[in-house]
N, C-alpha and C positions, 0 to 999 in steps of 0.2 A: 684154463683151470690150473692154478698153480698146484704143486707138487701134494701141500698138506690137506687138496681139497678146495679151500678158499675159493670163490669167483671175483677174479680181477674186472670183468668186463661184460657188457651188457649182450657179449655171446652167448653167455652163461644162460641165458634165458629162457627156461624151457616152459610149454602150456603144464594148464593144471592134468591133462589125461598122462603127460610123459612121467609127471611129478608121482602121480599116484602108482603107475605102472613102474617108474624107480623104485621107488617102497617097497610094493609087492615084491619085486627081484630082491630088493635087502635084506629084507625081511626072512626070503625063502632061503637062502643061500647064509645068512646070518649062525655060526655057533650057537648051539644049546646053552654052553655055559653062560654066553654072554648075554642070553634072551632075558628081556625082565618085563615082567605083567606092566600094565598100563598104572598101575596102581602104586609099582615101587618107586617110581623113581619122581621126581620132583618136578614142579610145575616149573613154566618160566625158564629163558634162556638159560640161566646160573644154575640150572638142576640140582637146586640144593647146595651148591658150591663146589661140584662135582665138575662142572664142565670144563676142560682144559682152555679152550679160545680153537681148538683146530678142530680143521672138520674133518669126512669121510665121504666118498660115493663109490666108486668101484671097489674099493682097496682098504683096508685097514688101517688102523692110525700107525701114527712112528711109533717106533718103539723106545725112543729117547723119552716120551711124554711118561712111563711107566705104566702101571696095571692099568690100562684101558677097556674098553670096547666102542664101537660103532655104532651109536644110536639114534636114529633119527636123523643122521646127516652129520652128529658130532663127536667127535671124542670126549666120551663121561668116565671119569675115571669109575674101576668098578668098585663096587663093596667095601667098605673098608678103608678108604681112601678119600682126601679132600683136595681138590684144586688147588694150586698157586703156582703162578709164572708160568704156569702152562708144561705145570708136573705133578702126578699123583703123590700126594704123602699120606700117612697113616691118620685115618682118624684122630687119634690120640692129640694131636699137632691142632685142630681147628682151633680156633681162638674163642676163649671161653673167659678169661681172667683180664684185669687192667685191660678193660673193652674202649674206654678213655682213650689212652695211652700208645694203645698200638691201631688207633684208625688213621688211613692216609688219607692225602689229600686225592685221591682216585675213587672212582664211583663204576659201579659193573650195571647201573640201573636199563643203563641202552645195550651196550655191548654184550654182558652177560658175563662178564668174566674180569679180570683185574691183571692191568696190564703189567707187562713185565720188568719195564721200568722203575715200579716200585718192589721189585724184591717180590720175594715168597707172602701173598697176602692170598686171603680167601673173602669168597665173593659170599657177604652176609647182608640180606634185606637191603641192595643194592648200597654197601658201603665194601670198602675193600679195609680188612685189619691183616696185620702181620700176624703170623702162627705162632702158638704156644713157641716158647724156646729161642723166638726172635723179640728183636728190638726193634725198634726204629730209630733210624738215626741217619739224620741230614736228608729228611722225608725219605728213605730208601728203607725198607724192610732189609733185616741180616739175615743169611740162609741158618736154619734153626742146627744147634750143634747138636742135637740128638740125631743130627740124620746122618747115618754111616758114620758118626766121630768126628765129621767135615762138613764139606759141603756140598756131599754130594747128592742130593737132591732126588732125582729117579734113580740113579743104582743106590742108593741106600735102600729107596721106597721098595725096591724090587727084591733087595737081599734073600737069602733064606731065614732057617727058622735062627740060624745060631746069630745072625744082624737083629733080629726084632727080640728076642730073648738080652741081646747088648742093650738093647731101647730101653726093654721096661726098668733095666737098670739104674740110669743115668735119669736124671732128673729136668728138666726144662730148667735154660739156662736166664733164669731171671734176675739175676742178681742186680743190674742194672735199673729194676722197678723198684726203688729203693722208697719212692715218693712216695705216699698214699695219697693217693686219690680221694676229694673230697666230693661228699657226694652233692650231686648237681640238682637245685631246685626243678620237680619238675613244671616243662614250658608248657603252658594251656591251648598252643598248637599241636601237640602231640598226639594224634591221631589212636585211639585204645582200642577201635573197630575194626582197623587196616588188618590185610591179613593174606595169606595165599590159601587159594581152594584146594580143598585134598581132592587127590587123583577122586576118580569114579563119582565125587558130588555131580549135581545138573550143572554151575557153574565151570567147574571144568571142562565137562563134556561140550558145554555151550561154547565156551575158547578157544577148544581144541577145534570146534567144526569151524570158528568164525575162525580160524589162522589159517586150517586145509581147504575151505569150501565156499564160507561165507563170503572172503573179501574177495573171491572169484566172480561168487554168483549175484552179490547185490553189494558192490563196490561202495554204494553210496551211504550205505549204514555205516562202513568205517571210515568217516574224512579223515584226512589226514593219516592214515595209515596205510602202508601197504604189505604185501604176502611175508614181508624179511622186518615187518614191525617185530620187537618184542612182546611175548607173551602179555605182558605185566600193563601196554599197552590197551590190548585186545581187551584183557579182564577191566580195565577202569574205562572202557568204550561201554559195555557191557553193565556194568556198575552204573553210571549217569544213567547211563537207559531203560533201567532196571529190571534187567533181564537175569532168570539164572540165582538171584539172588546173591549177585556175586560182591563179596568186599570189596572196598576202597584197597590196590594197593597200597604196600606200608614204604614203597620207592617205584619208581620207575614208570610210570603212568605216566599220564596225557599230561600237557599244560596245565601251571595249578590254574583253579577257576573258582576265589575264593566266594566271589560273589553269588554262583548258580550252584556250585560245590562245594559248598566248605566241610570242613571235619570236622566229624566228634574232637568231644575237648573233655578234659577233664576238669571238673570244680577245682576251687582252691581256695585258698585263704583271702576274705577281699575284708579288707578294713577292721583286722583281725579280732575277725570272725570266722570259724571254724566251717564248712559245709557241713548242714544237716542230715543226720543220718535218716531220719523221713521228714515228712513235708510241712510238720505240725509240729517241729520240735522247739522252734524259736515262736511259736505263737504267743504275744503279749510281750515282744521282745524289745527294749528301748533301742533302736539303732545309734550306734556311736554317732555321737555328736556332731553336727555341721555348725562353720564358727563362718560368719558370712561379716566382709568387713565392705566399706562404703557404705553411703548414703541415698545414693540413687538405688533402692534394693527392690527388683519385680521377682515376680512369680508367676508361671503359668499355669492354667488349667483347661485338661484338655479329657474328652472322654468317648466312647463308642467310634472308635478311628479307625481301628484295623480292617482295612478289607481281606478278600478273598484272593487266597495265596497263588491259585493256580498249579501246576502242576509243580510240585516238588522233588525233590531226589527218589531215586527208586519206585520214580511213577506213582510216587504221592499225590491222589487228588484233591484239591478243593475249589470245586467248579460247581458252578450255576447255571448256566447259560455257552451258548455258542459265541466264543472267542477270548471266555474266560481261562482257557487252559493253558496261556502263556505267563512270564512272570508276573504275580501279583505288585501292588494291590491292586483290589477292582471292585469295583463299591458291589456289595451283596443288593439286588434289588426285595424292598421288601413292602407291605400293602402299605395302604397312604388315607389316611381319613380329613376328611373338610374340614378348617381350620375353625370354621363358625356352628355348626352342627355335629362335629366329632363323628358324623357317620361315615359306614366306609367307600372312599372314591376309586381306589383301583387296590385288587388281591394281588396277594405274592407272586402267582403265577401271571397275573398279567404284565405287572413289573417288570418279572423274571423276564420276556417276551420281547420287552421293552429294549432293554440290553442285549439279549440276544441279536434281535431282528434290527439293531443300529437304529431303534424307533419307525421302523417300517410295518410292524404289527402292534402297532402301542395305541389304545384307548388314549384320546384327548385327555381327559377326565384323570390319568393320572400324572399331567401334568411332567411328563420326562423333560427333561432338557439334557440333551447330548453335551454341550460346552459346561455344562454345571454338575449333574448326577455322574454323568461317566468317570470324570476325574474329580470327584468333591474332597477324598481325602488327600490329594497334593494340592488343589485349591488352598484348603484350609492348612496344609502345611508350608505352602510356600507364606502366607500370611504372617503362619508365625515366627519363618524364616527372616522374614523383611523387618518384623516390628522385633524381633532376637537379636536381631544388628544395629538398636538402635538402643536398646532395652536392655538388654543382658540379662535375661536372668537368672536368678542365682539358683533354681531348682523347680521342679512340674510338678503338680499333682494331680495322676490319673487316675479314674474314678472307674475305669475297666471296659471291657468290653473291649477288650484289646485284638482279639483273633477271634473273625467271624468265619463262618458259621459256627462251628463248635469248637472253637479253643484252638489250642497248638494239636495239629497233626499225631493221631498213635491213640495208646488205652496208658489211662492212667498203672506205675509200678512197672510198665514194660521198659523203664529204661531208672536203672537205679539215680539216687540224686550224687551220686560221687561223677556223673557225667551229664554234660549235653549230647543228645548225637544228633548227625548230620541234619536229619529231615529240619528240626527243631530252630538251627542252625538258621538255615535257609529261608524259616518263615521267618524269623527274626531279623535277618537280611533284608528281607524284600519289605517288607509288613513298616517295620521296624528303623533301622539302624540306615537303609540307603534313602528313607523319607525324610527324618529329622533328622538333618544336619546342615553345619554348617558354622561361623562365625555367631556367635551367641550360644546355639546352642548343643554343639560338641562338648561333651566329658560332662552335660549338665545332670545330675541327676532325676531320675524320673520316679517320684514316691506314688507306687499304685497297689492297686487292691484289683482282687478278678471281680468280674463280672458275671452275668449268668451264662452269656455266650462262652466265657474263659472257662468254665465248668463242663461245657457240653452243649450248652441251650434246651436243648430236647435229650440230653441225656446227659447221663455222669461222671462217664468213665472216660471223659478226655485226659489230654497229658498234662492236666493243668501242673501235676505238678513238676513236669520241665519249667514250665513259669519260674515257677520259685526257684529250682535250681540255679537257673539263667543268670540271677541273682550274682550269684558264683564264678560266672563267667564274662559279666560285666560289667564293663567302666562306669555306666549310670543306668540298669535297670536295677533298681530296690524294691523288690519283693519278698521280704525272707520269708513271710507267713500269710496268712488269711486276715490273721489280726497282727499288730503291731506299733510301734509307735516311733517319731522323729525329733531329738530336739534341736532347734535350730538357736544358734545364739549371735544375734546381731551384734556385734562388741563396739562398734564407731557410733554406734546409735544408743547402744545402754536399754535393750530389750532382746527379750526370749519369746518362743515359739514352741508351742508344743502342737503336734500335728498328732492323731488320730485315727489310724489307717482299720477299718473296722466293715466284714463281710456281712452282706444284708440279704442275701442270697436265699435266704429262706421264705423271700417273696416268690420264688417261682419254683419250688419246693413241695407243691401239692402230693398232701398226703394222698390224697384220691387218685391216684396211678393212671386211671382212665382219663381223667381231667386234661383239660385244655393242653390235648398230646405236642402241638407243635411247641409248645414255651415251659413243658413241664419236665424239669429236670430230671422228676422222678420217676416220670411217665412209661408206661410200660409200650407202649404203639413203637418207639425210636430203639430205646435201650435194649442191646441184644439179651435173649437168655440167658440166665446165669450172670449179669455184669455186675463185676464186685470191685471197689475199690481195698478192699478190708486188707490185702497184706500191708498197705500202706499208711493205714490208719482211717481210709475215708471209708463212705458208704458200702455195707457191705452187699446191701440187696437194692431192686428197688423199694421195698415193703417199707425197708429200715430208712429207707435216706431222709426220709420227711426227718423225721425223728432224728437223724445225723444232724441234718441242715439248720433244724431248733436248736440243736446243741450246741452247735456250730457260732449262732447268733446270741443264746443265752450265757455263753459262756463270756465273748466278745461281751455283750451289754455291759455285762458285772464288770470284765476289767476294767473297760472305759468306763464306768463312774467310779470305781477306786481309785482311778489316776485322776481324773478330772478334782475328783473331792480332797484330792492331796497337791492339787498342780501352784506352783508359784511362779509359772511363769505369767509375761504380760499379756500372751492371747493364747489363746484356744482353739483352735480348729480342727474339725471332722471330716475325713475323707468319706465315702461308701457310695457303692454304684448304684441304688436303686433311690428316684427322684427326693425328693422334697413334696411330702403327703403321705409318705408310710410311717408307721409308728410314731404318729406326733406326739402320743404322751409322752413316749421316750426321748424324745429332741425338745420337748418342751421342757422336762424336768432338768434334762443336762445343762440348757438354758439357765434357768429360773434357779436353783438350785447350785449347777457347779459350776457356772460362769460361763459355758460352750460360747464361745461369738461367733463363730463362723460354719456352716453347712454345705461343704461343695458334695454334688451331685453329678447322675445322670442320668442313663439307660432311657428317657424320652429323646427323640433327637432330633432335637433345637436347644437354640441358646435362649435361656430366662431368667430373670431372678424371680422365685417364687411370689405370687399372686397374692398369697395367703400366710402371711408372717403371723396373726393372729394365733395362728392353729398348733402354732410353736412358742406363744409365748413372747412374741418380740425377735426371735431369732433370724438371723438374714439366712438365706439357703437359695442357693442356685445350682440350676442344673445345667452342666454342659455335657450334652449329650449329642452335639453337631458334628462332631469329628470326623463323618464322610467315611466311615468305613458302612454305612449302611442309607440307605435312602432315610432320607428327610420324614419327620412326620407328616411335613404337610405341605403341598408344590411350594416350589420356590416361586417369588415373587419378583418378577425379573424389574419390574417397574417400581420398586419399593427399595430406593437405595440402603434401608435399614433393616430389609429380610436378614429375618433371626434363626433361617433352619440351618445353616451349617457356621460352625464356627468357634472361637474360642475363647477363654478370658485370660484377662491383666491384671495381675494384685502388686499395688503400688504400697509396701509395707514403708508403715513408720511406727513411731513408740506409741502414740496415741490415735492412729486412725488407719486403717485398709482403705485405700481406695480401690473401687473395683468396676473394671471396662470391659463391653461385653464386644468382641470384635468380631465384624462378621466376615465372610469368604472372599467380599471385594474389599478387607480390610478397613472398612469402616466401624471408628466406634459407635454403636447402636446406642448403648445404656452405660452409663455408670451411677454408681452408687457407694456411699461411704459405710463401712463400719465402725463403730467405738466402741473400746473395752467394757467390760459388763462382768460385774462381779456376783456372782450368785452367792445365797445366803448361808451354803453349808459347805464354805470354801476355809482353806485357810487364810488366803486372803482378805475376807469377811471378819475372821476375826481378829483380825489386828485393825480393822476399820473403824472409826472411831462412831461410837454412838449418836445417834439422832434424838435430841429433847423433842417431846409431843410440844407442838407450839397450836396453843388457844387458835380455837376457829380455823384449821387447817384441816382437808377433808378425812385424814388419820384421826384427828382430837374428838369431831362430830360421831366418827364410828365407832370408836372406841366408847364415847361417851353411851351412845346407843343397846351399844352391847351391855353395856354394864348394868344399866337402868332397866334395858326392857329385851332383847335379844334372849341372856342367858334364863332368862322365864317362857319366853315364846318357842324357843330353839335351843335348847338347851345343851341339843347332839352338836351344834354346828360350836361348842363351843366345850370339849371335850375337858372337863378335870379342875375349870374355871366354874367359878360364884362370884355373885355381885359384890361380895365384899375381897376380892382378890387384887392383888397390886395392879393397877393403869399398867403397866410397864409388859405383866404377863401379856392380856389383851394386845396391847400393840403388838408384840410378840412375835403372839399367834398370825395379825394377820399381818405383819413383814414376811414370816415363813411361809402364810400362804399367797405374799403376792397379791395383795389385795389394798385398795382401798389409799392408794401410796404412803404406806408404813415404812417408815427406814428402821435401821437399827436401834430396839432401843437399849439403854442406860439399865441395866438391868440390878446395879451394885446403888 
C-alpha cells in the first residue's frame, strides 16, 4: 500500500466481508464534519469533480491536496471546492466559460480524475477543461492567477478569510480568450438522454449495490467489469439491461455498441428543411426536388418487410414466439388462407407455434417452411441487394407496413419530434438500416407512407410518429408526413415524375370499436384506457379515431386531386399502403380524369399486378406487399419457380414507358408489364392537347349521332343541359368527359 493509499499490487486484495467490515470501521471512526448523506455527493468516480485522484484507508488524506475528506476510500475535496491536479480550489474556479477553448486532450472517463500532466483541469462529464483563470497552452493547463496571487494552488485554496476576500476581488485572468468562439453545429450523435442518476433514484441505488455486492455475488451479470470498474461503467451495464431505469452515460461507459446500442440523436435540418414541430406539419409537403441524371434509371418497390424487433434497449419487447427475443428481424407468423378457396388453412396462433417450435408443432396445412418463412425478409432483401448491384436505383418506394407488430416501439408524443431516442434507434438498426444495404443501395432514398401496422395495427397510439421524425435523422428514410409528395426530374432523359405519397389507413379504422379487434386500429379490446394521441395532433380517443382517420384520408384525397389536376409533369404516380380494390372510384377518377398512371400498393402479402384494371378505369396498380416481414398470404410454392408470395419490384423508367418486373425471393422475374402515359381530361395537360374532329362512321360519330336524334327524348337525364338542337361538339363533349364511347377531345371553337 503506497503512502497516499493507492494499491500497487495484487496484495492489496481483500474479500468482499474485509471490504464491508473496512467501511463499517471508516465509517465509525470518520469526523462529523466530514460525514456527507448518500445523497450529497456525486455519483461516479469524478464525484462531481471533487475527487483529487488519491485515496484513503486507515489515515487521512495529505494535507498538501487542501480541504479534504476521506470518503469511501477517496480523497473528495469538501464543500466548496473543485478538483484539479490533485488539489482542492474554490468553487468559483470550475470551468464554466470558452468550454471550447480550455478542453484537453485528457479524459477522466476511466480514472475519474484529470491527470496532472495537464495542469490545473477539472474533471467534467468525463472530459478534463482547465479552471476559470487558466489558459491552455502548449496542451498544458496554467495554474489559475486568482489562486494566492500565484501559483499556489492548495495554500491559496486553504488561505483564511482575508485570501478569499483578495479572490473575490481580482477577476479570472482571461485576457488571452481574445477569440470568439464560434458556435458549433450541433452533431446528430449527440446523445440529449445521457445523463448521471441523482444520489437516492432506484438507479443509483441499483449501481451502488452492483459495485459493492452484485459483481461479487453474480460476477456474470457484469462481463467485462470488475469490483475497481468505474461507476459510469456499472450504470451503462445496467442501462443495456434495462434495469433501474438507468440513463445512457454521457462518458465513460462500456464499449460503444452502435449497432444493439445506439443513442438518442437530435433532429436537424436534412435537405433544408426544418424538423417539424409536430408530426402533421409538413403534411401535403412537396419534398425538395431529386434531379436523377443517366439513362439506365430503376426504381424499387418494396412493402410489408419489417419484421419483429425482438428484444430492444431497456428490455424493449417485440416478441411472438420462443426464440424471437434476440436481435430482429423475424418474420411475424400470421394466419394463411388457400390460395384457390380464400378459406382459412392455419390461425395466427398456429403459425405463431410454427416458429416458435422450429416447425415441430406446426399443422401441415400451414405450409411453414423453415429455409423460406423464417428468414423471408433477408431472402427478399438479399434479392434486392444482388439485382441493386446491377441496377442501381436511383430511389424505393415504400408502401408501409414497415415495423410489425405495431409500429416503432413506445406511445405516440412520448418522445418530442426535436429527437430520435435510442429504442427507435435500434429498431431502425436492426429492422432497417443493417438489412438494406449495400453497393446500389446505400444513401438511396426510400419514399414511404405508414401502414396500418406503422400506426399500431390493433391500436393507435404507437410511436409512429418517431417514423416521421427519423426523417430528420436520416440519409435516405423520407417520411415527412402521412401525406406528401416527390418531384423527381430526370434531366439526361428530358422527363419528370411526380410521386404521390398519400395515407389509406382508414381502411382499418372501424368506427365500430368492438369490430374486428385484432386489425382495428380504433378498437377498444387492444388500445389501453384513456389512449390519446391529441397533444400531438392525432386521435384523441378511440370513439374519435374513426372520424380522425376519415380526416386523415379526406383531407389527403382533396390534395392529391389538386395537384394531380394542376401536374405538368410526364408521369404520375401514387404511393398508399392498403391494396388495389379500395376506393376504386377514387383511383378511377384520378385515372380518368387527372391522368394518375401508375398505383403501387400493398398490405396483401404477395407480389401481383392487379387482376382487375377495369375497376379503375384502365389504371395499372400493383401490390407489393411480399417483403417478408410477415408470413405470406398463402404457402409458398417450393415447386413453382415463379411463386409470387414474397418479393419485390423493378421500374425501368423512361420518357414514354415504365416497364415494370415483379421479382420474386429466388430472384426470378415472375411478371412484367408496361405502362404508357395517360393524359386525363381535366389536366392541364389536356388542355393544351390538340382537338379531335368527330370522323363520319367512327364509334364517337354513331353515339353522338344517337344522342342527338333519339337519346336526349328517351333519357333526357343521361344528357344533362343538352337538346337536340345543341352543337355535335357539346355531345362529344360530354362523353370525352365521361369516358365513354372513345370520344377524344373536341374542337369546341
Amino acid at each position: 500500500m503506497e503512502e497516499d493509499g493507492a494499491c500497487e499490487s495484487t496484495k492489496c486484495d481483500v474479500s468482499l466481508r474485509q471490504l464491508r467490515a473496512d467501511k463499517l470501521t471508516l465509517e465509525a471512526e470518520s469526523n462529523s464534519e466530514e460525514a456527507k448523506s448518500e445523497e450529497e455527493w456525486y455519483v461516479g468516480l469524478a464525484h462531481g469533480g471533487k475527487w483529487t485522484g488519491g485515496t484513503c484507508w486507515w489515515h487521512g488524506c495529505d494535507g498538501s491536496r487542501g480541504p479534504t475528506m476521506c470518503h469511501h476510500f477517496r480523497c473528495i475535496c469538501k464543500d466548496g471546492y473543485v478538483a484539479a491536479a490533485g488539489k482542492c480550489y474554490p468553487d468559483k474556479l470550475t470551468p464554466s466559460t470558452h468550454m471550447g477553448l480550455r478542453r484537453t486532450e485528457d479524459t477522466c472517463t476511466v480514472r475519474g480524475y484529470c491527470a496532472d500532466e495537464f495542469g490545473p483541469a477539472a474533471c467534467i462529464d468525463g472530459s478534463c477543461f482547465c479552471l476559470e483563470g487558466s489558459v491552455l497552452q502548449n496542451g498544458k493547463c496554467q495554474e489559475p492567477s486568482v489562486i494566492g496571487g500565484g501559483t499556489g494552488g492548495a495554500e491559496g485554496a486553504s488561505g483564511g478569510a482575508g485570501t478569499e476576500d483578495k479572490e473575490e476581488e481580482q477577476a479570472p485572468a482571461t485576457e488571452m480568450l481574445t477569440t470568439t468562439e464560434e458556435p458549433e453545429e450541433e452533431e446528430p450523435e449527440v446523445d440529449p438522454d445521457c445523463g448521471i442518476p441523482k444520489a437516492g433514484t432506484e438507479c443509483f441505488k441499483k449501481v451502488k449495490w452492483a459495485m459493492s455486492d452484485g459483481i461479487y455475488a453474480n460476477p456474470t451479470w457484469y462481463k467485462g467489469l470488475t469490483p475497481n470498474s468505474p461507476f459510469t461503467m456499472f450504470q451503462d451495464n445496467l442501462y443495456r439491461a434495462g434495469e433501474g431505469g438507468c440513463p445512457r452515460p454521457c462518458s465513460g461507459g462500456l464499449p460503444e455498441d452502435p449497432l444493439h446500442f445506439p443513442k438518442s440523436v437530435l433532429t436537424r435540418k436534412t435537405r433544408g428543411m426544418e424538423p417539424p414541430k409536430h408530426p402533421f406539419e409538413y403534411n401535403g409537403v412537396e419534398w425538395p426536388k431529386m434531379t436523377i441524371r443517366g439513362t439506365n434509371t430503376h426504381v424499387f418497390a418494396v412493402g410489408d418487410w419489417g419484421g419483429l424487433a425482438g428484444t430492444l434497449p431497456h428490455n424493449s419487447q417485440i416478441i411472438q414466439y420462443t426464440g424471437g427475443q434476440t436481435m430482429g428481424p423475424h418474420t411475424m407468423g400470421r394466419y394463411r388462407t388457400d390460395a384457390k378457396t380464400h378459406d382459412l388453412s392455419c390461425s395466427t396462433p398456429e403459425m405463431s407455434d410454427c416458429f416458435g417450435t422450429n416447425g415441430t408443432n406446426c399443422p401441415a396445412r400451414c405450409g411453414w417452411l423453415k429455409d423460406v418463412d423464417v428468414p423471408a425478409q433477408h431472402l427478399v432483401a438479399e434479392q434486392m441487394i444482388k439485382r441493386a448491384r446491377a441496377n442501381n436505383p436511383d430511389y424505393l418506394l415504400n408502401v408501409g407496413d414497415n415495423f410489425y407488430w405495431g409500429g416503432v416501439f413506445g406511445k405516440c408524443g412520448a418522445t418530442p419530434m426535436s429527437k430520435v431516442n435510442d429504442v427507435t434507434r435500434a429498431q431502425f438498426n436492426w429492422v432497417f438500416e443493417n438489412v438494406y444495404k449495400g453497393p446500389g443501395l446505400d444513401g438511396k432514398p426510400w419514399l414511404s407512407v405508414l401502414g396500418n401496422h406503422d400506426w399500431g395495427g390493433r391500436e393507435m397510439d404507437a410511436a409512429w410518429d418517431q417514423q416521421i421524425a427519423y426523417t430528420w435523422v436520416s440519409k435516405r428514410w423520407v417520411l415527412p408526413a402521412p401525406y406528401w409528395m416527390q418531384t423527381v426530374d430526370y434531366v439526361d432523359q428530358g422527363f419528370t415524375v411526380e410521386i404521390f405519397m398519400i395515407d389509406s389507413n382508414i381502411e382499418d379504422a372501424d368506427e365500430d370499436t368492438s369490430a374486428n379487434p385484432e386489425h382495428n386500429i380504433c378498437g377498444a379490446l387492444h388500445n389501453p384506457p384513456g389512449a390519446s394521441c391529441a397533444k400531438i395532433g392525432g386521435p384523441s380517443s378511440i370513439q374519435e379515431c374513426h372520424d380522425w382517420f376519415q380526416k386523415l384520408w379526406d383531407d389527403g384525397a382533396a390534395w392529391a386531386t389538386t395537384k394531380l389536376q394542376k401536374s405538368e409533369a410526364d408521369w404520375q404516380i401514387m404511393v398508399t399502403h392498403f391494396p388495389c380494390g379500395h376506393k376504386t372510384k377514387f383511383y378511377k377518377e384520378l385515372h380518368l380524369k387527372y391522368g394518375l398512371d401508375l398505383l403501387v400498393t400493398g398490405h396483401a402479402h404477395y407480389q401481383l399486378m392487379y387482376w382487375s384494371p377495369e375497376k379503375l378505369g384502365g389504371l395499372t396498380c400493383f401490390i407489393t406487399g411480399g417483403g417478408g416481414g410477415i408470413t405470406s398470404e398463402n404457402n409458398v410454392e417450393l415447386d413453382d419457380p415463379n411463386d409470387h408470395q414474397y418479393g419485390f419490384f423493378d421500374l425501368t423508367m423512361t420518357k414514354d414507358l415504365i416497364t415494370i418486373e415483379s421479382i420474386n425471393w429466388r430472384g426470378n422475374v415472375i411478371n412484367t408489364e408496361t405502362v404508357e402515359q395517360y393524359t386525363g381530361t381535366d389536366t392541364r395537360k389536356a388542355e393544351l392537347e390538340p382537338c379531335v374532329a368527330l370522323e363520319p362512321g367512327s364509334k364517337c360519330y354513331k353515339s353522338v349521332m344517337w344522342a342527338m336524334k333519339d337519346g336526349v327524348y328517351s333519357n333526357p337525364e343521361w344528357f344533362p343541359g343538352l337538346k337536340s338542337s345543341s352543337p355535335v361538339a357539346k355531345f362529344q363533349e360530354l362523353f370525352y368527359k365521361q369516358h365513354k364511347n372513345e370520344c377524344g377531345k373536341p374542337c369546341l371553337d
